[in-house]
C-alpha positions in Angstrom: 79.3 29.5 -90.8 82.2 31.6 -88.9 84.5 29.3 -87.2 86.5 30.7 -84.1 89.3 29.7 -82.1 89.2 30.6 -78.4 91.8 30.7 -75.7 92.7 33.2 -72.5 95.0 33.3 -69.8 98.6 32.4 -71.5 101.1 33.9 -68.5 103.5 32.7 -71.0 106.2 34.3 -68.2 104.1 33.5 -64.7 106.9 30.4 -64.2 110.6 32.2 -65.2 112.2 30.7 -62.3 114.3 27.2 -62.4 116.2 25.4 -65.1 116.9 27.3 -68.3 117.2 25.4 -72.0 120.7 25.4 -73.0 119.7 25.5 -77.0 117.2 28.6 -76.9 118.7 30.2 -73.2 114.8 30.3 -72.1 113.4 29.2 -68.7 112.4 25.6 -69.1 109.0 26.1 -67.9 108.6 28.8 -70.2 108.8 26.6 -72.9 106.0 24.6 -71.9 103.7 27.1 -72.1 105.5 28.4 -75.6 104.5 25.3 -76.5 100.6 25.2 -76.0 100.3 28.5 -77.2 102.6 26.7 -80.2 99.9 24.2 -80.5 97.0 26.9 -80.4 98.7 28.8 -83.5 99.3 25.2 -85.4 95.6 25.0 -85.1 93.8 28.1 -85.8 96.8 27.6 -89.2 96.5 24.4 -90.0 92.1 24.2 -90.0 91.7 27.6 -91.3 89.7 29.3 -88.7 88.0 32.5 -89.5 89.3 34.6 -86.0 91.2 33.7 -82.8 89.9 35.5 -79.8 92.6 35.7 -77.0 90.6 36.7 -74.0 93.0 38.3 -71.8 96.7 38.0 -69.4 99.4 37.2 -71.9 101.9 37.6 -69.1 102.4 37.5 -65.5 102.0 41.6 -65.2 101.8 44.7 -67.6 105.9 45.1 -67.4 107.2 41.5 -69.5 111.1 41.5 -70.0 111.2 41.9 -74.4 112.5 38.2 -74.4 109.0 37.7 -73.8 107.6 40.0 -75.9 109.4 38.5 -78.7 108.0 35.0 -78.1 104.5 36.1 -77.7 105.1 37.8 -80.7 106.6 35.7 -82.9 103.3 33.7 -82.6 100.9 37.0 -82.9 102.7 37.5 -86.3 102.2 34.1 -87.5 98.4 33.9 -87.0 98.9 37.6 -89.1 101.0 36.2 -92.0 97.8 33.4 -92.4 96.0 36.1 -92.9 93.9 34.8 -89.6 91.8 38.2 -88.1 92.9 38.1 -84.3 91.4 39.7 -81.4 93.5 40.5 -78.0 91.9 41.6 -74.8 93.8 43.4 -72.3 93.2 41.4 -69.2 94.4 42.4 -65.7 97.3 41.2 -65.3 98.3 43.2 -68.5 96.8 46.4 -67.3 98.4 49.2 -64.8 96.8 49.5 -61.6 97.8 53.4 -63.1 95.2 55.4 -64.9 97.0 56.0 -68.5 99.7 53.6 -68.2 100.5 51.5 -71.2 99.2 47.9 -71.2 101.5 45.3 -71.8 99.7 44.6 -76.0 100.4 48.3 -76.0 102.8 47.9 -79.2 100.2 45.9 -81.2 98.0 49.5 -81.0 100.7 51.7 -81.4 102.4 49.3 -84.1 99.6 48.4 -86.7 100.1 44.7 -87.7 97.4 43.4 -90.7 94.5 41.0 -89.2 95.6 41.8 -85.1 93.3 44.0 -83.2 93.8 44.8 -79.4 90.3 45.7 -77.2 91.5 47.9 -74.9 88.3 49.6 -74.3 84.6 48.2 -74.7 83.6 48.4 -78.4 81.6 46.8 -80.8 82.7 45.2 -83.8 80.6 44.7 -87.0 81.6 43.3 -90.5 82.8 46.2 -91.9 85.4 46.6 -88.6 86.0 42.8 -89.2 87.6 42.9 -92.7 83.7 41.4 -94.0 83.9 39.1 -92.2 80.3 38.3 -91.4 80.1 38.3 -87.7 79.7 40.9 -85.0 81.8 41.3 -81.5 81.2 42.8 -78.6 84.8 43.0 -76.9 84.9 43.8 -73.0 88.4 44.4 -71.4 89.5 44.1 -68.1 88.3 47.6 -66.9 90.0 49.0 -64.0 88.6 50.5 -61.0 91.5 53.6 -61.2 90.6 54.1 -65.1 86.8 54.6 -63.6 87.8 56.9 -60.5 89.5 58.9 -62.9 86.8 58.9 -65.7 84.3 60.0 -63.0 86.1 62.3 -61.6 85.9 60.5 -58.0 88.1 59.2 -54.6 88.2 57.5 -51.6 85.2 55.4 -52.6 84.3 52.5 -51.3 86.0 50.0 -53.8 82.4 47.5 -53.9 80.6 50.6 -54.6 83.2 51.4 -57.5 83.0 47.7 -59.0 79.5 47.8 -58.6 79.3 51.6 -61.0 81.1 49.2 -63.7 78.8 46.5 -63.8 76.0 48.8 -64.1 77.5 50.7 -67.1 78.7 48.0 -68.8 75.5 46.1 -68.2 73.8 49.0 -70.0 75.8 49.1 -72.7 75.5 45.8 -73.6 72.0 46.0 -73.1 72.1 49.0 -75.6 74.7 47.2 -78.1 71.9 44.5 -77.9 68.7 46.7 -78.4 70.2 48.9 -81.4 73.7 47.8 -82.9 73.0 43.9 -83.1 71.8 42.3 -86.8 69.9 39.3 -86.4 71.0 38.0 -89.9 74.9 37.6 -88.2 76.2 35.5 -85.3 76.7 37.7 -82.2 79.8 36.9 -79.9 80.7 38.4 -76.2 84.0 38.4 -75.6 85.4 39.6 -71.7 87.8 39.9 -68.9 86.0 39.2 -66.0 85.0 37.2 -63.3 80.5 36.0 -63.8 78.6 35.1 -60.9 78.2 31.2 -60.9 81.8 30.9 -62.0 84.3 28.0 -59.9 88.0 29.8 -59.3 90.8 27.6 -59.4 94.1 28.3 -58.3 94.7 31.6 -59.8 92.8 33.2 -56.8 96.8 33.8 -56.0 97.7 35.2 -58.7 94.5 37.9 -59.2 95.7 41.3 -58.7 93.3 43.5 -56.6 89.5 42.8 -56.3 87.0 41.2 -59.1 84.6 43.4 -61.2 81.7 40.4 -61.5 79.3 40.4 -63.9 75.8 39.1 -64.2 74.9 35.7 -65.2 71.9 36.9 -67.2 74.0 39.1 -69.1 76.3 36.5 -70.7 73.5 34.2 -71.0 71.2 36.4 -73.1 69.8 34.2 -76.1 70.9 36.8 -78.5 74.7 35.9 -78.6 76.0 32.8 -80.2 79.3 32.4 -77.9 80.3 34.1 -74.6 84.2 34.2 -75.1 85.8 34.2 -71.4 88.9 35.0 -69.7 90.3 35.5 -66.2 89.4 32.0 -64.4 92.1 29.7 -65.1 89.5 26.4 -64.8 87.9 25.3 -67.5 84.1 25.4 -67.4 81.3 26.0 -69.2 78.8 28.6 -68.0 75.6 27.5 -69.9 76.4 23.7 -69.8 73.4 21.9 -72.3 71.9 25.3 -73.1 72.7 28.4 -75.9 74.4 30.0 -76.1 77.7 28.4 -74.9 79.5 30.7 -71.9 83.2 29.2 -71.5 85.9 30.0 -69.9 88.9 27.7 -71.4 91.1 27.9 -68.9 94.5 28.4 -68.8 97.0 27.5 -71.7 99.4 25.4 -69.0 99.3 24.2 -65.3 100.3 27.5 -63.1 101.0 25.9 -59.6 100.1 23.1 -57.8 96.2 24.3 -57.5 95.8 23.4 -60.9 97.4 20.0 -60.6 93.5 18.0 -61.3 92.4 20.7 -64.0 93.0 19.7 -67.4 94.0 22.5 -70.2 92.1 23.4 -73.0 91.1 25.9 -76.0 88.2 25.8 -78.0 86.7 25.7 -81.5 83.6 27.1 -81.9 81.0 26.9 -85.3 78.9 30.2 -85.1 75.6 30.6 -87.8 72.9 32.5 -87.0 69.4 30.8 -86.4 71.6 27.6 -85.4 73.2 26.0 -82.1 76.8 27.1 -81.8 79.3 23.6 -82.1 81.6 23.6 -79.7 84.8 21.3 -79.7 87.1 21.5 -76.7 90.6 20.8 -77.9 92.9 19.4 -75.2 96.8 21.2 -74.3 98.9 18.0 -73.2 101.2 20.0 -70.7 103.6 19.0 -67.9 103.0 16.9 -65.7 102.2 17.6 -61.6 101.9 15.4 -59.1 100.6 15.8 -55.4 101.5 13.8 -52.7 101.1 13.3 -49.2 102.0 10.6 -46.4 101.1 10.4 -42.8 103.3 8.2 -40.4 102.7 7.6 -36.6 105.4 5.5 -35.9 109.0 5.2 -36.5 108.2 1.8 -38.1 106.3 3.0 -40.7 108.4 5.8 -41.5 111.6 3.1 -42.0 109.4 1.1 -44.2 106.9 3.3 -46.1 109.3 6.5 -46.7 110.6 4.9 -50.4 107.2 3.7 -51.5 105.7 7.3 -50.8 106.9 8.0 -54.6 105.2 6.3 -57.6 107.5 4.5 -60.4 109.8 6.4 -63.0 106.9 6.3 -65.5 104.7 8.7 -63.7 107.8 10.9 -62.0 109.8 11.4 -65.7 109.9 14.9 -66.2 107.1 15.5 -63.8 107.0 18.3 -61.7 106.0 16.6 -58.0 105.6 17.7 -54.6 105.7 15.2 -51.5 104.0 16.3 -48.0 104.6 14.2 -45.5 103.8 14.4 -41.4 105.1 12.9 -38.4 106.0 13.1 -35.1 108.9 15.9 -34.7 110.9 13.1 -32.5 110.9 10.9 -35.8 113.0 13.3 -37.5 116.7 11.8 -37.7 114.6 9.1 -39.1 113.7 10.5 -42.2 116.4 9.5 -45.4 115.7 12.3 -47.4 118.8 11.5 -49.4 117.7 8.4 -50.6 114.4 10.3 -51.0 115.6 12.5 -53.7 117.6 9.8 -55.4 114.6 8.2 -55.8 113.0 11.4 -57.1 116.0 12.4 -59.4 114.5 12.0 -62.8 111.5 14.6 -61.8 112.1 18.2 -63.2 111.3 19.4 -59.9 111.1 17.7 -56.6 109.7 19.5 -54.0 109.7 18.1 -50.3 108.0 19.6 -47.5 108.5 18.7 -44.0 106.0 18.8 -41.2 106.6 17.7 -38.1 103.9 17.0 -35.6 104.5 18.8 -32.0 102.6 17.8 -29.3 100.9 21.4 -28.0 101.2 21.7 -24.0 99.3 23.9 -22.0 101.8 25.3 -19.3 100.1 27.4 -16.2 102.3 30.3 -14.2 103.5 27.7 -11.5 101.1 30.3 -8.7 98.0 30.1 -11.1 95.3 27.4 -10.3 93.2 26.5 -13.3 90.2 27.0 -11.2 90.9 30.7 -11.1 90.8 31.2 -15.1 87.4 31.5 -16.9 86.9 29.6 -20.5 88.3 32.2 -22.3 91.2 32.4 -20.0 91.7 29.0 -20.6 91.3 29.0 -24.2 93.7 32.2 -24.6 96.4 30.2 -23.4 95.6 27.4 -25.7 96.1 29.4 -28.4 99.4 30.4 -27.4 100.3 27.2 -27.2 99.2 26.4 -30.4 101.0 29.4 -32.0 97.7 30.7 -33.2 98.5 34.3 -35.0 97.1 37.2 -32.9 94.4 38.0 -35.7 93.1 34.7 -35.6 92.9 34.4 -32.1 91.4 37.5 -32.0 88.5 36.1 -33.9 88.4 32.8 -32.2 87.9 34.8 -29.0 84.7 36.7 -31.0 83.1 33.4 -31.1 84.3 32.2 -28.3 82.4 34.8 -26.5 79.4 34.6 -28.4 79.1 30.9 -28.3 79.3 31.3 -24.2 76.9 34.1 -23.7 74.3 32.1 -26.1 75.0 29.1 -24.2 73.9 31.3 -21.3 70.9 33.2 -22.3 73.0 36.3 -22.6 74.9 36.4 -19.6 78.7 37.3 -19.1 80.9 34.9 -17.9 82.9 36.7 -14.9 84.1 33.8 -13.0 85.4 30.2 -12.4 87.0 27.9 -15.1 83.7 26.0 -16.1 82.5 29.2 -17.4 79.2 29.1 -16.1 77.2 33.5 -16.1 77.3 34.5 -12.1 
């Protein structure tokens, strides 16, 4: 039995902003997500796994300050004094948008350190690459869609028609890693960089740099491997759920934003033997705490009264990192005690209030325009001025606007009068 460790998506510096720690002179939230990836090492240490797979983004981008560097790497070289055989994908966010660039794990290539291997380029991986150990790999990157322009000697393409050349030739290599380098005697892992068609984004849909290359779900589900080892989606989620083998992305390592603030953080153990189910143990990261919160008044009562209670007790706010929404009508405003609000909210470790105050929108004529004069879509261009509707948007609202009326009238043009009727 080969028992691997599994986690992707650390962004150990994606949060650098706010409150630094006076002992260590790192940002705050930097530490938290020091410490899950702390807790990941303690682990794979502590229970003696055979290899830790990091799938992928070890930072926020391919150019991390060395303070960084050293903390990501004082844990690398830990898992490498345990003599633990560790495998680091380059993911996107640790890749130049340049063709030839250096990645941001360039200096665990260029520097060899015992047991660390960096896939920086499709390969397969068999014992005798492993140290013995008795398991194969196949290791897919992050592959970019300049590293493919340039490998094929091509421009100005149509960037779908690119992604879709790398699925293709990746598809067919695994298909050929399958068909020829695979031994059935040893358990087959997949590990990759990528998006897979069936997979739920969470919140790092903001954070993704460029477009996705998007594999195939009948490529990571092909009953040859034993584990599908995935990186890139920041929510947790199982690909395969109740079937073999398992296809899992483990998420991120710690809360980025507040579109992660309902996803729990995980890595994963997984029991490989060939012939046999593959054991999977999802191991829980008990990060910082975010809270979401929103409030809708309508009178100047319940503002007065139910401002204060908008917060939950100390318990849940401690340390927590919360944001409170609230609405109301913009008249209300001298009303609102944000001062005692933020008391209130003082023992957060970030509170973050945002204000939006309800306008009534009012449709104002030129005082020698009759409204009978203006068609519908007259009438609902000034609307959207009213309504401060950007001029793309209304743009497109005016698309549908039109074809909504000219279905509604068998395929006429409306020319005339504000009930919008075809002449």
């Amino acid at each position: 039995m080969t028992r691997i460790l599994h986690f992707a998506d650390a962004h150990i510096d994606i949060a650098a902003q706010g409150r630094h720690d006076p002992a260590t002179g790192l940002p705050v939230r930097v530490l938290d997500f020091l410490k899950s990836l702390d807790t990941i090492v303690d682990t794979a240490i502590d229970e003696r796994v055979d290899m830790v797979i990091f799938a992928g983004d070890a930072y926020k981008d391919r150019t991390p300050v060395p303070t960084f560097q050293r903390e990501w790497g004082r844990r690398i070289v830990r898992l490498s004094q345990a003599g633990i055989q560790t495998l680091l994908l380059v993911g996107n966010h640790d890749l130049s948008p340049a063709a030839g660039r250096a990645h941001a794990l360039q200096e665990w290539e260029t520097i060899p350190v015992p047991h660390v291997r960096v896939i920086s380029k499709p390969a397969f991986y068999g014992p005798a690459d492993l140290e013995g150990l008795p398991l194969q790999v196949i290791g897919l990157p992050w592959v970019s869609r300049s590293s493919l322009m340039a490998a094929l000697d091509i421009s100005a393409v149509d960037p779908g028609k690119v992604y879709a050349e790398i699925e293709n030739r990746l598809v067919e290599l695994v298909k050929r890693w399958l068909d020829e380098n695979r031994d059935p005697a040893l358990p087959l892992l997949l590990a990759a960089h990528a998006s897979v068609q069936g997979a739920v984004y969470g919140a790092e849909r903001s954070v993704m740099l460029g477009s996705d290359l998007v594999l195939p779900g009948s490529m990571v589900r092909d009953p040859r491997l034993n584990y599908v080892a995935l990186g890139h989606i920041h929510k947790p989620q199982d690909l395969n759920k109740g079937a073999q083998p398992p296809v899992i992305y483990p998420g991120s390592i710690e809360r980025v934003d507040f579109g992660e603030v309902d996803d729990e953080k995980f890595f994963v153990i997984a029991d490989l033997q060939p012939g046999r189910d593959t054991r999977v143990e999802w191991r829980r990261l008990v990060g910082r705490r975010f809270r979401d919160l929103r409030a809708r008044f309508t009178s100047a009562e319940e503002i007065q009264l139910g401002l204060l209670s908008c917060l939950p007790g100390p318990d849940e706010l401690e340390g927590a990192i919360v944001r409170l929404v609230i609405e109301y009508p913009a008249e209300f405003e001298p009303l609102l005690n944000e001062v005692e609000l933020r008391r209130q909210a003082e023992c957060c470790f970030e509170f973050h209030l945002v204000r939006r105050p309800q306008r009534e929108a009012r449709l104002r004529l030129p005082s020698d325009t009759a409204i009978s004069s203006l068609t519908a879509l007259d009438l609902l261009d000034v609307y959207w001025r009213a309504t401060n509707a950007d001029d793309g948007e209304a743009g497109e609202l005016r698309k549908l606007a039109q074809e909504v009326i000219a279905s509604a009238n068998g395929g006429g043009t409306t020319v005339g009068g504000g009930n919008g009727r075809a002449a």
